[in-house]
PLY file of the C-alpha trace (Angstrom):
ply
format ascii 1.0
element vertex 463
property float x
property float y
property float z
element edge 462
property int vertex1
property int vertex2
end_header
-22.17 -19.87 7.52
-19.75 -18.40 10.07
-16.92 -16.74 8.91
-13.37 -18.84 8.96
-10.09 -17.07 9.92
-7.45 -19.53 8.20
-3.49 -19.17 9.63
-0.95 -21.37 7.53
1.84 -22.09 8.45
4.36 -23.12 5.60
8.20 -24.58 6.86
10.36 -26.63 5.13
7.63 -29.80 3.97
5.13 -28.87 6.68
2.16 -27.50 6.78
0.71 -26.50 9.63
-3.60 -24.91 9.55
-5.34 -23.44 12.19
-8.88 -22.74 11.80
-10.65 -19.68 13.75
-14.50 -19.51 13.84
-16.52 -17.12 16.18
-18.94 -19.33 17.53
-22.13 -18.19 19.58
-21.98 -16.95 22.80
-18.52 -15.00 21.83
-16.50 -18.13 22.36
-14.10 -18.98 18.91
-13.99 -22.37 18.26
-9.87 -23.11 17.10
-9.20 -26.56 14.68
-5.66 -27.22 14.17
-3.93 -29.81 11.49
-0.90 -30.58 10.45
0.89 -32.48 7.92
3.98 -33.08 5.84
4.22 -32.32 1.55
6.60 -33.04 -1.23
5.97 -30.88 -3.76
4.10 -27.70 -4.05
0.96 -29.40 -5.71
1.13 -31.77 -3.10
0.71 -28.94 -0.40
-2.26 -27.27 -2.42
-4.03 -30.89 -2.68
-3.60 -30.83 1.32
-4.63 -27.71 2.09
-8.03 -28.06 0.23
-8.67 -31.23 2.54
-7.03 -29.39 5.86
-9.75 -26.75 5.14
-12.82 -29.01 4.49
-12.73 -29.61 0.85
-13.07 -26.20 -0.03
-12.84 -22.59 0.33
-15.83 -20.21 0.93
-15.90 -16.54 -0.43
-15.80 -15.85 3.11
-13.01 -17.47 4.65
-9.79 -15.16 5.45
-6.65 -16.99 4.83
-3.69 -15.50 5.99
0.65 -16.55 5.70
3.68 -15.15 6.64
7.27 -15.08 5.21
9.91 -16.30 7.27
11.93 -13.08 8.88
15.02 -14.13 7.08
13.95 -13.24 3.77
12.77 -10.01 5.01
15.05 -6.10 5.08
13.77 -4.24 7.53
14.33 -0.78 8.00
12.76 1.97 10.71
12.21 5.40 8.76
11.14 8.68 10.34
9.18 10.95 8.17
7.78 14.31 9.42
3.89 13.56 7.80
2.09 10.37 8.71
-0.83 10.56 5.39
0.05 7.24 3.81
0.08 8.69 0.42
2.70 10.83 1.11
4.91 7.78 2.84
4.50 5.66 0.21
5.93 8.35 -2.17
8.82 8.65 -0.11
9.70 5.53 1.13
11.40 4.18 -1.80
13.70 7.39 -1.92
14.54 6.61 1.66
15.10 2.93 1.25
16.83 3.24 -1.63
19.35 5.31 -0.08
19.77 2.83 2.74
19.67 -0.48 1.27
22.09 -2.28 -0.92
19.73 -3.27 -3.66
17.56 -2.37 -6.21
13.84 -2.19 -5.02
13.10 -2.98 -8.92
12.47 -6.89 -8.22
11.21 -6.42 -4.86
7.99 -5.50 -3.12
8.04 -2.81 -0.09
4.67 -2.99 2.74
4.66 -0.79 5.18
3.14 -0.60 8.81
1.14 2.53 10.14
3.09 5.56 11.62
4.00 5.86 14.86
3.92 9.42 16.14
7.10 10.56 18.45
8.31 13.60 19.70
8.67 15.70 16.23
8.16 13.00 13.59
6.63 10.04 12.71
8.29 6.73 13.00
7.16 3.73 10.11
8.71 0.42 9.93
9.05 -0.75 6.62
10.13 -4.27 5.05
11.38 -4.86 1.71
10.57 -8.75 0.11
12.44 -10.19 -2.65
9.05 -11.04 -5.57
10.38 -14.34 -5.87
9.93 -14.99 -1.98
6.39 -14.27 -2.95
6.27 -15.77 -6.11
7.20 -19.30 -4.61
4.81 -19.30 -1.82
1.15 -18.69 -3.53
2.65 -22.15 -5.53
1.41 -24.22 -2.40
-2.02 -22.78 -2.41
-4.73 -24.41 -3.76
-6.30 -20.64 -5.62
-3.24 -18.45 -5.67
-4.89 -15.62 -7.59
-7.41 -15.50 -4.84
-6.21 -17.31 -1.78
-4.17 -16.10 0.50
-5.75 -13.05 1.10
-2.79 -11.70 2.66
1.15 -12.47 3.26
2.77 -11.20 6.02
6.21 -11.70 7.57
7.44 -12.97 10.82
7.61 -11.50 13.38
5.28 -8.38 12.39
2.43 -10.83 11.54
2.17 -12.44 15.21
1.98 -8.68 17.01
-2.13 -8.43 16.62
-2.20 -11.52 18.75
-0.28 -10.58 21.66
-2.55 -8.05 22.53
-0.97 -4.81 24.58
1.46 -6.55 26.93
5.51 -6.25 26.89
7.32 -8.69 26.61
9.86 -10.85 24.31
8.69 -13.26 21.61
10.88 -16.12 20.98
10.52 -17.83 17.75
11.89 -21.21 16.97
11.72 -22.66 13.26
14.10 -25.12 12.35
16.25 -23.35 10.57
16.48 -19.89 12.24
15.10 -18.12 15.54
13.78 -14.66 16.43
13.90 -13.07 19.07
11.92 -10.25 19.35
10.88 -7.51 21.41
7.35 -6.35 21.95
7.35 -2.87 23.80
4.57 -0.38 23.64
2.65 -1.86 21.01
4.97 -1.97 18.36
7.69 -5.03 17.38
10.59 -2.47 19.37
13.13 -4.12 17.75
14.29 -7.85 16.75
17.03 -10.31 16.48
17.29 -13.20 13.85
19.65 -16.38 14.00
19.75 -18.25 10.90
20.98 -21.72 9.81
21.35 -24.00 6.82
20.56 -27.02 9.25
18.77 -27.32 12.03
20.08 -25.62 14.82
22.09 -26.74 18.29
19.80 -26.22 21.08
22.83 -25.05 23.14
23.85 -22.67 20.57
19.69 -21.40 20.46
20.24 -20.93 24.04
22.96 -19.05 24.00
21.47 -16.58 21.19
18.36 -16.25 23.09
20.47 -15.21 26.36
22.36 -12.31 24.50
19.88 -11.16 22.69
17.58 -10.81 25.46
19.84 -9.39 27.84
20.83 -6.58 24.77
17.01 -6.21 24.33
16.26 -5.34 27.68
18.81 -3.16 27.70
18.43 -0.77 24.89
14.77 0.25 26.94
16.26 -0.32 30.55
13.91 -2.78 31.33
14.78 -6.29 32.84
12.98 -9.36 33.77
10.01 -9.09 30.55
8.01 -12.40 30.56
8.56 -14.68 27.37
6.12 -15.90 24.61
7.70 -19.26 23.37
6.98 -20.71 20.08
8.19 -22.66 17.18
8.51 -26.46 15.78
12.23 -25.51 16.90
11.10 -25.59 20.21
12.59 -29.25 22.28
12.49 -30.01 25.67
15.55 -29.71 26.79
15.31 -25.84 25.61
12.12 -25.48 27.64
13.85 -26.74 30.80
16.70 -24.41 30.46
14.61 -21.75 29.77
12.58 -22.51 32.95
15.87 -22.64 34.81
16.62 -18.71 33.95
13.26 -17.93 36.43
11.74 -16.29 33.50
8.10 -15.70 33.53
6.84 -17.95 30.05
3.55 -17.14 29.22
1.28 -18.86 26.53
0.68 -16.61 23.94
-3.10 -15.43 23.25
-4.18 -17.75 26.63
-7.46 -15.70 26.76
-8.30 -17.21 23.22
-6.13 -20.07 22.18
-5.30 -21.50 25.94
-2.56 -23.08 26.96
-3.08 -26.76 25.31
-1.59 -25.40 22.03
1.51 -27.20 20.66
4.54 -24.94 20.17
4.76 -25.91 16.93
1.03 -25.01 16.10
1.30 -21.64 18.26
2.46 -19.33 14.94
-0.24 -20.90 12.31
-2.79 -20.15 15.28
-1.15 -16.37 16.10
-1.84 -15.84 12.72
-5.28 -16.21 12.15
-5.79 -14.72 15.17
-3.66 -11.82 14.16
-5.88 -11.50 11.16
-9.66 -11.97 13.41
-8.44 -9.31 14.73
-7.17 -6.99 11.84
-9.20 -7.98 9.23
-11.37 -4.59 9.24
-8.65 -2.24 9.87
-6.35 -3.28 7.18
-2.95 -2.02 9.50
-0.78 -4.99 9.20
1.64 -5.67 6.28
0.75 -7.22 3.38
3.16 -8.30 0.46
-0.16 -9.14 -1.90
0.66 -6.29 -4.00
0.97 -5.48 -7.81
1.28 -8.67 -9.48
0.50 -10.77 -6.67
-2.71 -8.87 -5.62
-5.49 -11.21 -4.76
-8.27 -11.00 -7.50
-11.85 -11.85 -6.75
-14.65 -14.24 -8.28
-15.85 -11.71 -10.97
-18.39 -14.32 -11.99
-20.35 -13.93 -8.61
-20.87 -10.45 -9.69
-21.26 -10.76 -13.04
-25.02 -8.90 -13.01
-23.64 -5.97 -10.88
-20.69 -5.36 -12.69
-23.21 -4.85 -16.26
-25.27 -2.66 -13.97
-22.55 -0.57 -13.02
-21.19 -0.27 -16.43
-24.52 1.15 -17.51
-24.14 3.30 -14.81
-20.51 4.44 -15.69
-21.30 5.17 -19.43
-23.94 8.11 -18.36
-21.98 9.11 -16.05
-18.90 9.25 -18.51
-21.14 11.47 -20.57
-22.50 13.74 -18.40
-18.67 13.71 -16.98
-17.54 14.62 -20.63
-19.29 17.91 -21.08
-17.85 18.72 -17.91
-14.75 17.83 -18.64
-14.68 20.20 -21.51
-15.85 22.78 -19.95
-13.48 22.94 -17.64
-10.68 22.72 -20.02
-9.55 25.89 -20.46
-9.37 26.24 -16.68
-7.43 23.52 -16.44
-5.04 25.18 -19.12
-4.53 28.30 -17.11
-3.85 26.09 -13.95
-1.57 24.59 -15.34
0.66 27.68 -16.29
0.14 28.50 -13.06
1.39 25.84 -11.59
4.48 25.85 -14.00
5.43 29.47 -13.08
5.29 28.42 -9.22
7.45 25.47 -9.74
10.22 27.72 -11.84
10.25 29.94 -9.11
10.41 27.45 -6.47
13.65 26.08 -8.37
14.89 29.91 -8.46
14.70 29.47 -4.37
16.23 26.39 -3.35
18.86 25.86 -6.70
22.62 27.00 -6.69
22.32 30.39 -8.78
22.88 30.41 -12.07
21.57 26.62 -12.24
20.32 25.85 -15.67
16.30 25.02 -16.05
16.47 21.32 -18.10
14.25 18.77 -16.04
12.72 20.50 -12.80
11.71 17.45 -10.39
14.68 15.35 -11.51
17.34 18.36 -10.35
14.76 19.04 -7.29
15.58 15.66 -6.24
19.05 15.63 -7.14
19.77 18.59 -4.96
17.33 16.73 -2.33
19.91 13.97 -2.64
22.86 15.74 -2.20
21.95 17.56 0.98
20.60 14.36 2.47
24.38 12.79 2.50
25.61 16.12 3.89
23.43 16.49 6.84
23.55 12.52 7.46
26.93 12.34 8.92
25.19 14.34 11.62
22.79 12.23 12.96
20.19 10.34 10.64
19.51 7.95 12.49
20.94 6.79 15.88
24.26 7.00 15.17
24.93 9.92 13.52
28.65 11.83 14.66
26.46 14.73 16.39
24.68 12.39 18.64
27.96 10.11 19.55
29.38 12.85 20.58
26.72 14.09 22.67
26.66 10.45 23.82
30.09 10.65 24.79
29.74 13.74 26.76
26.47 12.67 29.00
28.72 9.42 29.63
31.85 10.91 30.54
31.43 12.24 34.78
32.45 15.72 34.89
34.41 15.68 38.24
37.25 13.83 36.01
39.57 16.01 34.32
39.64 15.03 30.85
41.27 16.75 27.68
40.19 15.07 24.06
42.66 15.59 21.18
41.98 13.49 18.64
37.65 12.43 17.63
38.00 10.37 14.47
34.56 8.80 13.86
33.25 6.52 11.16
30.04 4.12 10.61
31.33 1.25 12.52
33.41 2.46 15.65
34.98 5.82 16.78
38.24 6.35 18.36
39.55 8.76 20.86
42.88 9.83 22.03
43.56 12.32 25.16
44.75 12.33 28.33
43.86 12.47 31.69
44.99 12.41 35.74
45.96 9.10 36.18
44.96 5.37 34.99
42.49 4.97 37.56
40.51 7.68 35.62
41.33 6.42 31.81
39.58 3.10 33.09
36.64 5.06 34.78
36.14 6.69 31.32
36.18 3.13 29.64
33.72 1.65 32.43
30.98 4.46 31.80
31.33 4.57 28.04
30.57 0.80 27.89
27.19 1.70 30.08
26.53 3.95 26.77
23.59 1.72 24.80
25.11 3.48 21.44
28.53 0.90 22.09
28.72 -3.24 22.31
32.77 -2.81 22.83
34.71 0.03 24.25
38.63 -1.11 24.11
41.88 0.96 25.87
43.92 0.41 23.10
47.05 2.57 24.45
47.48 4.61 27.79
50.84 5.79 29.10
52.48 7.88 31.41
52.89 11.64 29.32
57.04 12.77 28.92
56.08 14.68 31.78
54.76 12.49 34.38
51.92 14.44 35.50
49.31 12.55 33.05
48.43 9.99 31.41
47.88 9.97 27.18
45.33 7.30 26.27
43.75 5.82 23.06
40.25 4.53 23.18
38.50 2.03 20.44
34.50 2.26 20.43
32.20 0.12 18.30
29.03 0.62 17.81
26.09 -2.18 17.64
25.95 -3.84 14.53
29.77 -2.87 13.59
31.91 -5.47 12.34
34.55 -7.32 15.42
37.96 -6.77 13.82
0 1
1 2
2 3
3 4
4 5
5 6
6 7
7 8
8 9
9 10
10 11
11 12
12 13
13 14
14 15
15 16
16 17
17 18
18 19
19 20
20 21
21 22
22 23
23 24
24 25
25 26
26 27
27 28
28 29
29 30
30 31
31 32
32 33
33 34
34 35
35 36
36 37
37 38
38 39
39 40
40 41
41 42
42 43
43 44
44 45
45 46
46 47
47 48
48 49
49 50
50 51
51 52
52 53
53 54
54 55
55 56
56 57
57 58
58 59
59 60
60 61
61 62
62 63
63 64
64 65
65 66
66 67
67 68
68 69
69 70
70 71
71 72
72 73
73 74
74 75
75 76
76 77
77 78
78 79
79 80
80 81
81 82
82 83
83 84
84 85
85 86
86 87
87 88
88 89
89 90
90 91
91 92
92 93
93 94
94 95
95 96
96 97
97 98
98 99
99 100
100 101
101 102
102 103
103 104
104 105
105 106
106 107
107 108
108 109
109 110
110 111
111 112
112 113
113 114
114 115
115 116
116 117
117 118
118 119
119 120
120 121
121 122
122 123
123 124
124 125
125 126
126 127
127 128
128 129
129 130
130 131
131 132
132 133
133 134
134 135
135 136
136 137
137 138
138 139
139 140
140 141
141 142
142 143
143 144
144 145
145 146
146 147
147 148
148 149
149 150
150 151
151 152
152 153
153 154
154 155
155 156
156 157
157 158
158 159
159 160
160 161
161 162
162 163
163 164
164 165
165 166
166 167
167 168
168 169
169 170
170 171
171 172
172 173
173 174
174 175
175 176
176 177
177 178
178 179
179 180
180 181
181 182
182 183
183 184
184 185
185 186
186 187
187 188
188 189
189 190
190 191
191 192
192 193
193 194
194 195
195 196
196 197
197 198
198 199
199 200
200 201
201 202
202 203
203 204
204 205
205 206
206 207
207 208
208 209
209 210
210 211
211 212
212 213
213 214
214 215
215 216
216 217
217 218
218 219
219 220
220 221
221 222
222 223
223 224
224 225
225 226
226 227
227 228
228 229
229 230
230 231
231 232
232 233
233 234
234 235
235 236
236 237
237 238
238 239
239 240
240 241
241 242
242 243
243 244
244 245
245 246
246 247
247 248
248 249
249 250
250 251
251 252
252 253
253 254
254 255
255 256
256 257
257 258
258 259
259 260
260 261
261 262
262 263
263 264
264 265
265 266
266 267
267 268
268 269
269 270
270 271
271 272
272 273
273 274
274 275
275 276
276 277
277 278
278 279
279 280
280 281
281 282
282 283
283 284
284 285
285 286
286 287
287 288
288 289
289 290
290 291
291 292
292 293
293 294
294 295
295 296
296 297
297 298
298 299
299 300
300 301
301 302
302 303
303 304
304 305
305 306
306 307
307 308
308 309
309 310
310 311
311 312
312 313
313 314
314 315
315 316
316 317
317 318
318 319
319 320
320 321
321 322
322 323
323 324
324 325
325 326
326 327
327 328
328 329
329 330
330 331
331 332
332 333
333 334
334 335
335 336
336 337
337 338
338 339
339 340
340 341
341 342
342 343
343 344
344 345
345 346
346 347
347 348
348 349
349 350
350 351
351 352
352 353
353 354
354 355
355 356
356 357
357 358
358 359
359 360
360 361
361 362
362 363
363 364
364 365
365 366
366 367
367 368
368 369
369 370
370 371
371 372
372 373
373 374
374 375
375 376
376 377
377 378
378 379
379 380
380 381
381 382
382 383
383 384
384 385
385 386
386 387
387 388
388 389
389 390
390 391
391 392
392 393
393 394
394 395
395 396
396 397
397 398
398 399
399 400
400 401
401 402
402 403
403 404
404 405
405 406
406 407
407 408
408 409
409 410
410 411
411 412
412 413
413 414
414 415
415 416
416 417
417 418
418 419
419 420
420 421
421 422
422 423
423 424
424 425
425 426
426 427
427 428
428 429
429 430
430 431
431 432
432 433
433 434
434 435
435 436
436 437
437 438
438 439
439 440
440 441
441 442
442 443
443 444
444 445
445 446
446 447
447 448
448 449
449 450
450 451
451 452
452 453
453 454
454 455
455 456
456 457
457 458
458 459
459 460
460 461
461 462
């Protein structure tokens, strides 16, 4: 029997299924089916029938989270082994996000190398998210075999090309950007009902437009997609003389429904994953899919016959090597006391070694991050300010008073003319969305002009 890649598509009391089999000649043969639920055990009842009555060993079903229940957070580490970014990750997140990781579950895509570091984009799911949505399946310890989230899930299936994925559910869109292979970065609109197609409209114009301009690229073709997507915001979208491709053509074509497009991207997504084992997946701990031990009940005693002589042969190893272990050890301890001896304040007390390691790990994390962790840091505003700024103008700063939502500067300079050049090519920086003359005025002298300038950054609050 061929092997089934399953996409399904939960929103609101839909489901939507899209069924991916390889069929010969290298053609994939795609079944799609929809339908509406009222309760959880209702939706597991329909999925069994959506999928033929049943579930093989082999099928591969895959869902996704909606992005709204979803923190995401870009991390640069300077290793890329996935042991070692899983260790630090939650020291890193926790210091970034205001919650405790405790109740929720953190997944992880593989690093991308840059110029010194590695950069790793990292989500952070709420267990109950997860909790509620294996209640609609018909095996939740087994099926799905994975949960993603939105928009990360749908990147396998857009294949290499840039462009910007628009994503319409009912209650919230996404845009996102896809640039060199990687989701660059994303925008999410969400609602309690469903959503004004002018108001999607006029999300999906800013957001694009701020998109394209944090890589200084204009005109990227669209992917459109979404039950959210109606006519009317097809022809206006059409009307901008944007390029709208249908997503996955090669495979899918272009008779897919909008509203069918993500339950298809998924499964695709997952065809074309399933070996490598790169994408998220939020099937972890508690949740993690368990398999039909029955089926290999016979191995399983084999292999326990196997394990008990090799538990004995491993114990007389084991105490051989004791001693040497022992010594180790000691070893070890003396190398960590003296490593606490090097990086320590003198005269610091030896009570619990790793716990003050990472307490003085802590500490100079906050000082160094007021100097650029991350991409707004005060070291690179400033140089920010000073590749903005044209040198021909004669400029003198008095005042630099920064903080994590906007910076403000106060000089002067030769005239007004030259205080509004100074606006003009700070709001060309990407690092601002508003740059505001709040005060300029002719000095006591007369022969300047004293100025006070109001920059926020993206993502500050308006005030």
């Amino acid at each position: 029997m061929s092997k089934r890649f399953i996409g399904i598509d939960l929103e609101g009391t839909d489901i939507r299924v899209a069924i991916l089999t390889a069929a010969p000649g290298g053609k994939i043969d795609v079944e799609l089916d929809n339908r509406s639920y009222e309760t959880p055990e209702a939706a597991a009842e329909m999925i069994t029938e959506m999928l033929g009555g049943k579930i093989t060993l082999g099928d591969r079903l895959i869902t996704a989270l909606p992005c709204r229940v979803g923190l995401f957070r870009r991390l640069r580490f300077p290793f890329r082994e996935r042991s070692k970014i899983e260790a630090a990750l939650p020291l890193e997140l926790n210091a970034q996000l205001p919650i405790s990781l405790e109740e929720h579950l953190v997944s992880f895509l593989p690093p991308q190398a840059r110029e010194d570091d590695y950069e790793v984009d990292a989500v952070v799911v709420n267990k109950r998210e997860v909790d509620e949505l294996l209640t609609h399946f018909p095996n939740p310890e087994q099926n799905p075999r994975r949960i993603d989230l939105f928009p990360f899930a749908l990147l396998p299936a857009l294949g290499q090309q840039d462009g910007i994925l628009l994503y319409c559910r009912r209650l919230e869109v996404v845009v996102a950007l896809v640039y060199d292979g990687v989701i660059w970065d994303y925008r999410l609109l969400p609602g309690t009902s469903e959503l004004d197609e002018e108001e999607v409209f006029d999300f999906i114009a800013n957001q694009v437009s701020q998109l394209e301009n944090a890589i200084g690229h204009e005109g990227l073709p669209l992917w459109v997609i979404g039950a959210g997507v109606t006519e009317q915001l097809l022809i206006t979208l059409y009307k901008t003389d944007r390029t709208i491709l249908a997503p996955a053509e090669d495979i899918l074509g272009t008779d897919i429904p909008y509203e069918m497009a993500p339950a298809a991207l998924l499964a695709l997504s997952e065809m074309r994953e399933a070996k490598k084992m790169t994408q998220m997946n939020f099937r972890q701990g508690e949740f993690s899919a368990r398999g039909q031990l029955e089926i290999f009940r016979t191995k399983l005693v084999a292999v326990g016959l196997l394990s008990l002589l090799i538990i004995a042969g491993g114990a007389l190893t084991m105490h051989l090597s004791y001693l040497q272990k022992t010594r180790e050890e000691q070893r070890l301890k003396q190398q960590i006391s003296e490593v606490f001896h090097q990086v320590m304040p003198a005269n610091s007390t030896l009570v619990d070694v790793p716990l003050q390691l990472e307490g003085q790990l802590n500490d100079l994390q906050k000082q160094v991050q007021f100097f650029g962790l991350g991409n707004q840091g005060a070291a690179t505003v400033l140089q920010g300010l000073s590749s903005s700024i044209d040198q021909n103008l004669r400029v003198d700063l008095n005042e630099y008073n920064y903080n994590s939502n906007e910076v403000r500067l106060s000089g002067n300079a030769d005239s007004f003319e030259s205080v509004n050049r100074i606006a003009e090519q700070l709001k060309a920086n990407h690092l601002f969305n508003h740059v505001e003359i709040v005060n300029a005025k002719l000095a006591t002298d007369n022969s300047q002009v004293d100025f006070e300038l109001q920059l926020k950054f993206h993502g500050g609050e308006e005030q």
